[in-house]
Gaussian input, Z-matrix of N, CA and C with variables (Angstrom, degrees):
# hf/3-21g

backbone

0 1
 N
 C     1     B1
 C     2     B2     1     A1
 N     3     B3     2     A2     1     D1
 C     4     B4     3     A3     2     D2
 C     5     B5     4     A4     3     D3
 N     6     B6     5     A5     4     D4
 C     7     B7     6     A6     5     D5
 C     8     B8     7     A7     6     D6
 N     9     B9     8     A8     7     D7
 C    10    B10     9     A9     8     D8
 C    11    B11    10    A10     9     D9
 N    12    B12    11    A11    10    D10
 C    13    B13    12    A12    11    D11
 C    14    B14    13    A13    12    D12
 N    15    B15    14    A14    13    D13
 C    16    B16    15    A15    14    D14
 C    17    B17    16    A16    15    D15
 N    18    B18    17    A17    16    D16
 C    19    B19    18    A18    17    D17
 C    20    B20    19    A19    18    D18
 N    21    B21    20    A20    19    D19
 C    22    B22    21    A21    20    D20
 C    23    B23    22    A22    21    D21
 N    24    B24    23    A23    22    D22
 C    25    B25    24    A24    23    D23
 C    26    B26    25    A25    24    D24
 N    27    B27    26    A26    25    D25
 C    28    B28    27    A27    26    D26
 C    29    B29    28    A28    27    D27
 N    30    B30    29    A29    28    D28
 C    31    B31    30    A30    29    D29
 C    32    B32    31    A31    30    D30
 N    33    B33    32    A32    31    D31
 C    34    B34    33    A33    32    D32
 C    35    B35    34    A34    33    D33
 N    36    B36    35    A35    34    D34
 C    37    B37    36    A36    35    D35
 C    38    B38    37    A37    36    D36
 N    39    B39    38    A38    37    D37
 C    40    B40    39    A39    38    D38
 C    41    B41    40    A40    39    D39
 N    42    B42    41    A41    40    D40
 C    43    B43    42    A42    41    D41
 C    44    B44    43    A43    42    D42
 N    45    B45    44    A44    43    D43
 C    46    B46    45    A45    44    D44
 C    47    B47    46    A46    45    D45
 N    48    B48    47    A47    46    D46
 C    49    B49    48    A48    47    D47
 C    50    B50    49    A49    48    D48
 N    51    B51    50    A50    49    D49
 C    52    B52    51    A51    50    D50
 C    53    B53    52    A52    51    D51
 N    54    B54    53    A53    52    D52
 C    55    B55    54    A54    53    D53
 C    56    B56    55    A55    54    D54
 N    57    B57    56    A56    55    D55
 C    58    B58    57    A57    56    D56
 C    59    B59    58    A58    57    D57
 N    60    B60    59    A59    58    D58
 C    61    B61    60    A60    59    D59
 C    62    B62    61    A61    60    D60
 N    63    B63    62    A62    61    D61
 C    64    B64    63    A63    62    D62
 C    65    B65    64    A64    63    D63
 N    66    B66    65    A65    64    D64
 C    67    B67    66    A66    65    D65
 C    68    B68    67    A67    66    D66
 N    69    B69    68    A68    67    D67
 C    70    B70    69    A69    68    D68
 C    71    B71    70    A70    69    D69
 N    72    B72    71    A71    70    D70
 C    73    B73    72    A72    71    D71
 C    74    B74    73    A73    72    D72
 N    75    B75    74    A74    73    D73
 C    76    B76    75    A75    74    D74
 C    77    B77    76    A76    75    D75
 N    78    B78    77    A77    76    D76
 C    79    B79    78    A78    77    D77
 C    80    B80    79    A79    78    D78
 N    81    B81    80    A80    79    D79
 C    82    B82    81    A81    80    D80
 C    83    B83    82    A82    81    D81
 N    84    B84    83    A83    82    D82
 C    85    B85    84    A84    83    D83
 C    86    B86    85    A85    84    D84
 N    87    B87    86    A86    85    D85
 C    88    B88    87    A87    86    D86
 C    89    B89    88    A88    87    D87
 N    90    B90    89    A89    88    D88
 C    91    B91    90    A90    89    D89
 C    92    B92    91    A91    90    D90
 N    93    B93    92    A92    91    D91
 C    94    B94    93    A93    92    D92
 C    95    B95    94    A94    93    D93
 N    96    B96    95    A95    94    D94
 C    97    B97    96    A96    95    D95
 C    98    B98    97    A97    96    D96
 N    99    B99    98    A98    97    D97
 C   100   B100    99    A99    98    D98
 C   101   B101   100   A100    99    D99
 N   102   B102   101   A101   100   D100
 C   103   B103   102   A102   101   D101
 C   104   B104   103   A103   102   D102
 N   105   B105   104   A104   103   D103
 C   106   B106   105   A105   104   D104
 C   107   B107   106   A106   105   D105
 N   108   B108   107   A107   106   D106
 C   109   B109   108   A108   107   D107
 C   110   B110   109   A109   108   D108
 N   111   B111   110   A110   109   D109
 C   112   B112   111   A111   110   D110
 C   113   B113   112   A112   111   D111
 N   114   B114   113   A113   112   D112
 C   115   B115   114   A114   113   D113
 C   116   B116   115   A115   114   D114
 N   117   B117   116   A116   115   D115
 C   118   B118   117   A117   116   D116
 C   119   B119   118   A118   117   D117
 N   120   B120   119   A119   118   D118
 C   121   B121   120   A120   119   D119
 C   122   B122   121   A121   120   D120
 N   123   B123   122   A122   121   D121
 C   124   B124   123   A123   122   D122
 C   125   B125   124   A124   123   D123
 N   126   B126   125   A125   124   D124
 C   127   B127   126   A126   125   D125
 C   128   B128   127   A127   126   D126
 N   129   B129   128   A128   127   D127
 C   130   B130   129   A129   128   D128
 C   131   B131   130   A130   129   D129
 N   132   B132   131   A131   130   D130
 C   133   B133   132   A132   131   D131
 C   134   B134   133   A133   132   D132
 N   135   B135   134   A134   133   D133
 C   136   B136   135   A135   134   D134
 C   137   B137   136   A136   135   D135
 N   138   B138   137   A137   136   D136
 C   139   B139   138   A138   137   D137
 C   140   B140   139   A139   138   D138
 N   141   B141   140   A140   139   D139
 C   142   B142   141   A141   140   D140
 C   143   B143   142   A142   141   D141
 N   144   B144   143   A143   142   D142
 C   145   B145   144   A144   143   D143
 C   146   B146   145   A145   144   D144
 N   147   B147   146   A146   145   D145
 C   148   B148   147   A147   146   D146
 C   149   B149   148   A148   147   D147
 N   150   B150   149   A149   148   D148
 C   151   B151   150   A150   149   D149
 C   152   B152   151   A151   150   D150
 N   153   B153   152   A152   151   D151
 C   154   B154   153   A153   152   D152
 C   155   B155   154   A154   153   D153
 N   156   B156   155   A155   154   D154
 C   157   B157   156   A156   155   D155
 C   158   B158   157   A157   156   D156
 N   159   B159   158   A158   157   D157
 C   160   B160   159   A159   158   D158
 C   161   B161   160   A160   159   D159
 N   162   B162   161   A161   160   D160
 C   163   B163   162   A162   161   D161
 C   164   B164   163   A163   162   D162
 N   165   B165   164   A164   163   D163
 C   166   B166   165   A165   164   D164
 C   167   B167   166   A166   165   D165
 N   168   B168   167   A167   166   D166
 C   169   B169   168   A168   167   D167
 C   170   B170   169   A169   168   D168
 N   171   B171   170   A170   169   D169
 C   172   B172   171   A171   170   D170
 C   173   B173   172   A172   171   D171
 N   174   B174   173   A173   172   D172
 C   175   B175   174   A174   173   D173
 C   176   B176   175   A175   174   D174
 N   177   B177   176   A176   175   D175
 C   178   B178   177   A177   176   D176
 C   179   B179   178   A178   177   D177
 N   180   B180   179   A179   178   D178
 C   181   B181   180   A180   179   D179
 C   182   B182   181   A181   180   D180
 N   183   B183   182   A182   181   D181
 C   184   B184   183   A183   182   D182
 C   185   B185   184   A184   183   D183
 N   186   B186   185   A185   184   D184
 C   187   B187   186   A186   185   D185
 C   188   B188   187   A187   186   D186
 N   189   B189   188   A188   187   D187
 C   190   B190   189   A189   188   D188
 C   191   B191   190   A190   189   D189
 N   192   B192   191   A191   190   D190
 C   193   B193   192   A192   191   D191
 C   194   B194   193   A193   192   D192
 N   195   B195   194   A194   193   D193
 C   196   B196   195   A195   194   D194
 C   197   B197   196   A196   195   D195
 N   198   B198   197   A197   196   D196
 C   199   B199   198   A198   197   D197
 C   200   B200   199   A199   198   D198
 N   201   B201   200   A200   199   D199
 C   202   B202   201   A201   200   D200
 C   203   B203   202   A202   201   D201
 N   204   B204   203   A203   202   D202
 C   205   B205   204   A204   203   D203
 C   206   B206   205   A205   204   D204
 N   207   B207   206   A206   205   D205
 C   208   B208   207   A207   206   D206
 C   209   B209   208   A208   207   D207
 N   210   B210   209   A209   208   D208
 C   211   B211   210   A210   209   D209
 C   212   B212   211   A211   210   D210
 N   213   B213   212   A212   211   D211
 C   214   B214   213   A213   212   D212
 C   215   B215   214   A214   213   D213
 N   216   B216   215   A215   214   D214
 C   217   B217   216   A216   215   D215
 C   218   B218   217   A217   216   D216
 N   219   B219   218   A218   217   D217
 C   220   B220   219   A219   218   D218
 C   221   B221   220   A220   219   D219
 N   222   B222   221   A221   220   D220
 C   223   B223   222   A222   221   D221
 C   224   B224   223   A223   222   D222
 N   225   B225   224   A224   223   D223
 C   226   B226   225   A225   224   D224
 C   227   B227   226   A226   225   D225
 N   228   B228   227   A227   226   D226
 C   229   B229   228   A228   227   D227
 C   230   B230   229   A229   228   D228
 N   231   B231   230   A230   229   D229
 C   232   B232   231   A231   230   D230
 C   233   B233   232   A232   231   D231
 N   234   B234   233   A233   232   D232
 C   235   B235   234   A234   233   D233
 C   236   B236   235   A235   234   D234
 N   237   B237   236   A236   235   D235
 C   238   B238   237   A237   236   D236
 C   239   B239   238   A238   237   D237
 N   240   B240   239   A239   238   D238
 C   241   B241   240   A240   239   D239
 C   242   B242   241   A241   240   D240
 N   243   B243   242   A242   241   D241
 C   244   B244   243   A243   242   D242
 C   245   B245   244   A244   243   D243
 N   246   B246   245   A245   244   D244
 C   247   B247   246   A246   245   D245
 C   248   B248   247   A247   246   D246
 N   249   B249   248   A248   247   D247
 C   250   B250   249   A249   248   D248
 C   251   B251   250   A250   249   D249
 N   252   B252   251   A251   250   D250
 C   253   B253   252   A252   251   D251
 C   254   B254   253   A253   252   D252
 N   255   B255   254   A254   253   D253
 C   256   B256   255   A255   254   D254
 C   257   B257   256   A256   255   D255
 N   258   B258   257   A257   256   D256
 C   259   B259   258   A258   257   D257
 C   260   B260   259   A259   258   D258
 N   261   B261   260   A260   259   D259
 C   262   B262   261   A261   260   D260
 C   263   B263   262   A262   261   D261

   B1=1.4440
   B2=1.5127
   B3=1.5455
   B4=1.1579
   B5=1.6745
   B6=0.8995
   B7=1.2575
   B8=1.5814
   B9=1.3384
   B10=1.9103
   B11=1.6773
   B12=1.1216
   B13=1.6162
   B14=2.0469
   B15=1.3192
   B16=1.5837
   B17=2.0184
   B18=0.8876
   B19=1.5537
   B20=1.6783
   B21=1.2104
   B22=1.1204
   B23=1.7193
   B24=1.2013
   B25=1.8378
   B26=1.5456
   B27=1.4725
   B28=1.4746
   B29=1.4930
   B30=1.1666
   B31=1.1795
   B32=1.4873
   B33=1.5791
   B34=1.5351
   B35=1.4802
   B36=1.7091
   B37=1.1973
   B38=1.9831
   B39=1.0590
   B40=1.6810
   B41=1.0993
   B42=1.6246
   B43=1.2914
   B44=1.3226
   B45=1.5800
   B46=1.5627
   B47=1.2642
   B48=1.3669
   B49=1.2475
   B50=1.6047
   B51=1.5503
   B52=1.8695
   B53=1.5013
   B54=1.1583
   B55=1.1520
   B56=1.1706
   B57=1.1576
   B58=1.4397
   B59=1.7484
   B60=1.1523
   B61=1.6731
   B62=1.5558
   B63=1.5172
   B64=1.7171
   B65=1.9783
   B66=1.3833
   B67=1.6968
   B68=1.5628
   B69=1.7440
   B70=2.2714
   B71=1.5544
   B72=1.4615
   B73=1.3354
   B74=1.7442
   B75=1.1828
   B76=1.4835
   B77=1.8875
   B78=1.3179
   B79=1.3480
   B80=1.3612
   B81=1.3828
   B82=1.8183
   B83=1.4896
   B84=1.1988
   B85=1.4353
   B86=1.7570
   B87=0.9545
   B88=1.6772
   B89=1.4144
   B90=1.4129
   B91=1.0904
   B92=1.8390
   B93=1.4323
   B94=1.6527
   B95=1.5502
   B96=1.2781
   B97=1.6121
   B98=1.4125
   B99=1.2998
   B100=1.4890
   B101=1.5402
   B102=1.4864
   B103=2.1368
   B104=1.4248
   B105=0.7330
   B106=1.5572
   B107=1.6077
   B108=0.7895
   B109=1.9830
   B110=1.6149
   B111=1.2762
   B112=1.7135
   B113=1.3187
   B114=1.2399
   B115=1.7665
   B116=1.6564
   B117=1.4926
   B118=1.9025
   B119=1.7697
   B120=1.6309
   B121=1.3468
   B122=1.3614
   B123=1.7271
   B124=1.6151
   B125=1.5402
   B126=1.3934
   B127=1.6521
   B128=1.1774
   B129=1.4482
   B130=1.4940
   B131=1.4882
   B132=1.5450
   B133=1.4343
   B134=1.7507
   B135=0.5892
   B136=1.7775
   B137=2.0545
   B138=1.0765
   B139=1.3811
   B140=1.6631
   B141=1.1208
   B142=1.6324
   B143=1.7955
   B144=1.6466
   B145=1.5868
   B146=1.5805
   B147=0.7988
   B148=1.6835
   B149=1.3366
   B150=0.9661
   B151=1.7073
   B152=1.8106
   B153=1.1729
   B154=1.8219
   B155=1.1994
   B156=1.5955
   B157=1.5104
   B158=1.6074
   B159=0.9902
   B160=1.1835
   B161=1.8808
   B162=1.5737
   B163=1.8989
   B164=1.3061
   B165=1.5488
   B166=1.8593
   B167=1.4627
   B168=1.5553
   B169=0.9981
   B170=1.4612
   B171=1.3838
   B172=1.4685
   B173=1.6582
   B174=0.8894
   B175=1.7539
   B176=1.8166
   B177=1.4497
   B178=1.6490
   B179=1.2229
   B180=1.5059
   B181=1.7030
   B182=1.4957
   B183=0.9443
   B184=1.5947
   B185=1.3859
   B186=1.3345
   B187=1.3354
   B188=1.3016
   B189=1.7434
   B190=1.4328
   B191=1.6802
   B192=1.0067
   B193=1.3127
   B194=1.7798
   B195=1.1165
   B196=1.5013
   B197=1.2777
   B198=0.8013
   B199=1.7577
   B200=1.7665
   B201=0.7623
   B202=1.8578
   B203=1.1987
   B204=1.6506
   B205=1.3689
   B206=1.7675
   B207=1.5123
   B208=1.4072
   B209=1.8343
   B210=1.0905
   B211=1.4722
   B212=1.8109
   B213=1.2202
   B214=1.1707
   B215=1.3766
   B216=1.4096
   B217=1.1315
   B218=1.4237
   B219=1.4979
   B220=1.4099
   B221=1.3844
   B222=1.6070
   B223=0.8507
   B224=1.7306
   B225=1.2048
   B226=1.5406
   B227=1.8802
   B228=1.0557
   B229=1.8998
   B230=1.5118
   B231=0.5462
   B232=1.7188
   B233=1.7091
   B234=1.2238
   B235=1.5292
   B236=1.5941
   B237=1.2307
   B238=1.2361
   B239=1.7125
   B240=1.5442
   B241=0.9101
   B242=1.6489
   B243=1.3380
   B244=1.3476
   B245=1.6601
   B246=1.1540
   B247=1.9177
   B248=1.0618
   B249=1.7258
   B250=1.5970
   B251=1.5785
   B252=1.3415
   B253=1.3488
   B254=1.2165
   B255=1.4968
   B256=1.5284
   B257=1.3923
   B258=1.6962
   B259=1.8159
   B260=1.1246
   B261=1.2678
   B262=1.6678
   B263=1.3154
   A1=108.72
   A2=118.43
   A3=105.70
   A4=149.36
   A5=125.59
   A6=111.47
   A7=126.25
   A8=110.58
   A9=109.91
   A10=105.91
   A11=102.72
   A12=102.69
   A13=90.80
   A14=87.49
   A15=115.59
   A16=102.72
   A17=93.28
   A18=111.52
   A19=130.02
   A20=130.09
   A21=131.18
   A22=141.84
   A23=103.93
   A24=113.88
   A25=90.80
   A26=104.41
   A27=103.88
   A28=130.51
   A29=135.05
   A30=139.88
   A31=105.96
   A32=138.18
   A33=113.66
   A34=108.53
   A35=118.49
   A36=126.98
   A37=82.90
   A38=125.46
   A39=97.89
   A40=145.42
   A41=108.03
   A42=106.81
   A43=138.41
   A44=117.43
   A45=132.56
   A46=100.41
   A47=133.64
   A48=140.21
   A49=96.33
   A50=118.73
   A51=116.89
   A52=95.72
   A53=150.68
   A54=170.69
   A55=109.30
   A56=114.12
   A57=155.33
   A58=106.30
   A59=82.34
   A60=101.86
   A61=108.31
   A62=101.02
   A63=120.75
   A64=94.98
   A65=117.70
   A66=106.06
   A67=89.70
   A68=117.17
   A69=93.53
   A70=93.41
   A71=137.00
   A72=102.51
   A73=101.94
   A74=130.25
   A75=134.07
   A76=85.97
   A77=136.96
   A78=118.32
   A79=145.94
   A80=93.50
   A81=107.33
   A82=117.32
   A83=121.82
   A84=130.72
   A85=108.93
   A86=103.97
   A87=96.65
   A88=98.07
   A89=126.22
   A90=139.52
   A91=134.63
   A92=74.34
   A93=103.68
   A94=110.89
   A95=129.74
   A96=125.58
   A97=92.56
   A98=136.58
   A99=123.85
   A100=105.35
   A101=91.17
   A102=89.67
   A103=87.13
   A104=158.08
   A105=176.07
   A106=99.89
   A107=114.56
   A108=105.87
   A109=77.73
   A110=121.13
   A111=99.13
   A112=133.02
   A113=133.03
   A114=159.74
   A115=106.05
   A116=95.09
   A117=102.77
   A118=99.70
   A119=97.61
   A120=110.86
   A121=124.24
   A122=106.21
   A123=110.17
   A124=84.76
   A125=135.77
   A126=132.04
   A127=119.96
   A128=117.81
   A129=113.37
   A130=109.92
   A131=116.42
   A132=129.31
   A133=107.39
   A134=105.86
   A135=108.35
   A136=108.94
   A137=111.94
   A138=104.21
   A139=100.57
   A140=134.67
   A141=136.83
   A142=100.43
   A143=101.44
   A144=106.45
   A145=114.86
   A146=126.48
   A147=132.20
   A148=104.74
   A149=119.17
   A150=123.40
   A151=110.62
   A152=99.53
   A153=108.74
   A154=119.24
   A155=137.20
   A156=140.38
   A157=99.27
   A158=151.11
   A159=134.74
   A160=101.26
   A161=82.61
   A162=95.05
   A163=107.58
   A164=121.72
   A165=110.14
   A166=89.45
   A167=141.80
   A168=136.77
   A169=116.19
   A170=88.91
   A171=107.50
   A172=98.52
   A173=117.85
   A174=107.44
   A175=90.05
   A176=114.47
   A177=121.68
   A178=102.75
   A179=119.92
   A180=131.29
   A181=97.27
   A182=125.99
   A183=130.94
   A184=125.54
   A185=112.10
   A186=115.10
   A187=117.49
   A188=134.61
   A189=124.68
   A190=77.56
   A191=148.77
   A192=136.51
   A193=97.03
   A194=129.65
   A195=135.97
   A196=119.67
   A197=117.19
   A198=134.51
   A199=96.42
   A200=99.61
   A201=108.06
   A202=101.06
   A203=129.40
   A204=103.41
   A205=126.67
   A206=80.58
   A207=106.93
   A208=111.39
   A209=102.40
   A210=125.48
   A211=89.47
   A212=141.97
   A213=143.23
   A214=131.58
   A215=109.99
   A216=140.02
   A217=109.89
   A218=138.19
   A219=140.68
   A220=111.32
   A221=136.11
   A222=122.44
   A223=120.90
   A224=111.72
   A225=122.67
   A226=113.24
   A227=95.38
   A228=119.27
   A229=98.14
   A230=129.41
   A231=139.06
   A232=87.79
   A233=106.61
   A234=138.78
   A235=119.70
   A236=139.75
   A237=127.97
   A238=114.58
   A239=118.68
   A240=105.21
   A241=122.40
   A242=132.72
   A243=128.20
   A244=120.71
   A245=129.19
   A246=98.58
   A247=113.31
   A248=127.94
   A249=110.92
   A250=100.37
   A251=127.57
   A252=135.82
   A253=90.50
   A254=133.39
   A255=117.60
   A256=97.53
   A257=107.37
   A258=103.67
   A259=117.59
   A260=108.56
   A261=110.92
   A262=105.14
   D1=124.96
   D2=169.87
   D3=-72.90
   D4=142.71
   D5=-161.98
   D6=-75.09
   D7=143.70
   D8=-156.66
   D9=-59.45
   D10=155.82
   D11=-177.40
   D12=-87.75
   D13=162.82
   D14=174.37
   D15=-126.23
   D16=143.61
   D17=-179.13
   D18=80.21
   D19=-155.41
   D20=151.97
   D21=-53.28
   D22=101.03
   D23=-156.49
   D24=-48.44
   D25=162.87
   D26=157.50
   D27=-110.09
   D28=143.82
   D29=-158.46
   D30=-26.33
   D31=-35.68
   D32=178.73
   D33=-124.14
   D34=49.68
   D35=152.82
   D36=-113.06
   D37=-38.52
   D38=162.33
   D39=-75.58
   D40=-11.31
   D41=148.94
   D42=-86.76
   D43=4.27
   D44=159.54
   D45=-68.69
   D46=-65.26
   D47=-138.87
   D48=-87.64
   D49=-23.50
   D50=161.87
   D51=-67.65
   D52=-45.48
   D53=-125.94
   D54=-85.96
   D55=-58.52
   D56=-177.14
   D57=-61.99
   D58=-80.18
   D59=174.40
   D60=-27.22
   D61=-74.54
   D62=-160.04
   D63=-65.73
   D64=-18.78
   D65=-178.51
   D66=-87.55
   D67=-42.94
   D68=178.60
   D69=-49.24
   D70=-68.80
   D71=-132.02
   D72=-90.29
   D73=14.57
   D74=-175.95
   D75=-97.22
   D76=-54.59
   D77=152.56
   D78=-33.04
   D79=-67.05
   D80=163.83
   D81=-42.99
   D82=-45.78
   D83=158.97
   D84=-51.57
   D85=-45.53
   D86=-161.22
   D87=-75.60
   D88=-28.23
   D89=177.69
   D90=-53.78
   D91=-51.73
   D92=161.90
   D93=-79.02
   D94=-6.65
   D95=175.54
   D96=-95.39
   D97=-7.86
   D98=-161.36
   D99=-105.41
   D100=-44.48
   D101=167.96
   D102=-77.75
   D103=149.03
   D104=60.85
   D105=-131.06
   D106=-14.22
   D107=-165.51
   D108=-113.70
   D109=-64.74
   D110=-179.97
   D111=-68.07
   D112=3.25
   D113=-177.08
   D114=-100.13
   D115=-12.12
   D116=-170.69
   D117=-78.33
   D118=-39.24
   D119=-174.16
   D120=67.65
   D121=20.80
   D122=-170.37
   D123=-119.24
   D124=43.01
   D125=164.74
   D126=-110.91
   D127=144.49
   D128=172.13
   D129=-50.35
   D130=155.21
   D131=163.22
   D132=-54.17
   D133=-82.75
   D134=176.17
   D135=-35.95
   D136=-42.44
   D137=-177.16
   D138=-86.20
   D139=-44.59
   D140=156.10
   D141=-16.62
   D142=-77.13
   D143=-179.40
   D144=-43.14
   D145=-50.35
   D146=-175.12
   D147=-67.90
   D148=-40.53
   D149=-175.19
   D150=-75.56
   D151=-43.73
   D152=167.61
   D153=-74.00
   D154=-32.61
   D155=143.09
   D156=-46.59
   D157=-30.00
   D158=-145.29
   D159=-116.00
   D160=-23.18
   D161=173.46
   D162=-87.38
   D163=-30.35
   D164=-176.74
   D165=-66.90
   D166=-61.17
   D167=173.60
   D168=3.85
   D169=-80.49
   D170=-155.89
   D171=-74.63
   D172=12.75
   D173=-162.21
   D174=-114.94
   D175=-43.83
   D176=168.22
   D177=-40.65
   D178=-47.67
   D179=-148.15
   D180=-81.15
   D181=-58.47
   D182=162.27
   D183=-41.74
   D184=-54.67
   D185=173.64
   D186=-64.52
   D187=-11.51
   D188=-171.13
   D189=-115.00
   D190=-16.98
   D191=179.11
   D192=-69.45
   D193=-71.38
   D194=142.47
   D195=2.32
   D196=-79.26
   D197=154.12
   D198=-24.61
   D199=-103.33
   D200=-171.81
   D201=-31.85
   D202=-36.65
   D203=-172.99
   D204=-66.40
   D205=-41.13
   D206=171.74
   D207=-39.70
   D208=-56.33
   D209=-158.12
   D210=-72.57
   D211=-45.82
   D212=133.19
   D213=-1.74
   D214=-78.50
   D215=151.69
   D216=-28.91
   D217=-77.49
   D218=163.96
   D219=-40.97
   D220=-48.89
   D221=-178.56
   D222=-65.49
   D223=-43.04
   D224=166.11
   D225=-31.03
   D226=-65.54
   D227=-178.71
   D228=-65.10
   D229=-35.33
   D230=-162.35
   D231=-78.89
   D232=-88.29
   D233=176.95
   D234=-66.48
   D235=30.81
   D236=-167.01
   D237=-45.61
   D238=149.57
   D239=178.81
   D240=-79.95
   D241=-176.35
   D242=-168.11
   D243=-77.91
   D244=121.48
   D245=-179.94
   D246=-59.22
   D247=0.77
   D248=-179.51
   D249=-90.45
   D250=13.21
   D251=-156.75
   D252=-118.35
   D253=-15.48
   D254=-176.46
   D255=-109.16
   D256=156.67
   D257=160.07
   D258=-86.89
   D259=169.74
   D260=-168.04
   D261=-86.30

C-alpha cells in the first residue's frame, strides 16, 4: 500500500481526487436510479437481475471511494498540512 502523501497535492493528484469525486456522485446517482426502477416492481425478473448485479457493482464502487475519503480525512487530522504550505 502506498504511503499517504503529506503536503500540497500536485496538480494531477487534484485532478484524480476531482475525478474521483464527480465518478462517487455520477454512481451514487446511477445507483439511486436502480433501487427506484427495482422498488417500482413493474420489471421483468431477468432485467431486475441485471440491474441488481449492476447495483452491487456500483454500491462496492462507492463504498471504496468512501473508504479513501475517509482514509484522507484521517490522514489530514493526523498530519495537518504546514501554514507555510497554504497561501495567504
Amino acid at each position: 500500500m502506498p504511503s499517504p502523501r503529506v503536503g500540497k497535492p500536485d496538480a494531477a493528484t487534484t485532478t484524480d481526487e476531482s475525478d474521483a469525486v464527480s465518478r462517487f456522485e455520477t454512481d451514487l446517482g446511477e445507483l439511486e436510479s436502480i433501487v427506484g426502477r427495482i422498488e417500482s416492481g413493474e420489471l421483468p425478473l431477468e432485467e431486475s437481475l441485471r440491474l441488481f448485479e449492476r447495483g452491487t457493482s456500483l454500491a462496492r464502487q462507492c463504498r471504496q471511494a468512501l473508504q479513501t475519503a475517509e482514509l484522507r480525512v484521517q490522514n489530514l487530522l493526523e498530519n495537518p498540512p504546514d501554514a507555510t504550505d497554504e497561501a495567504p
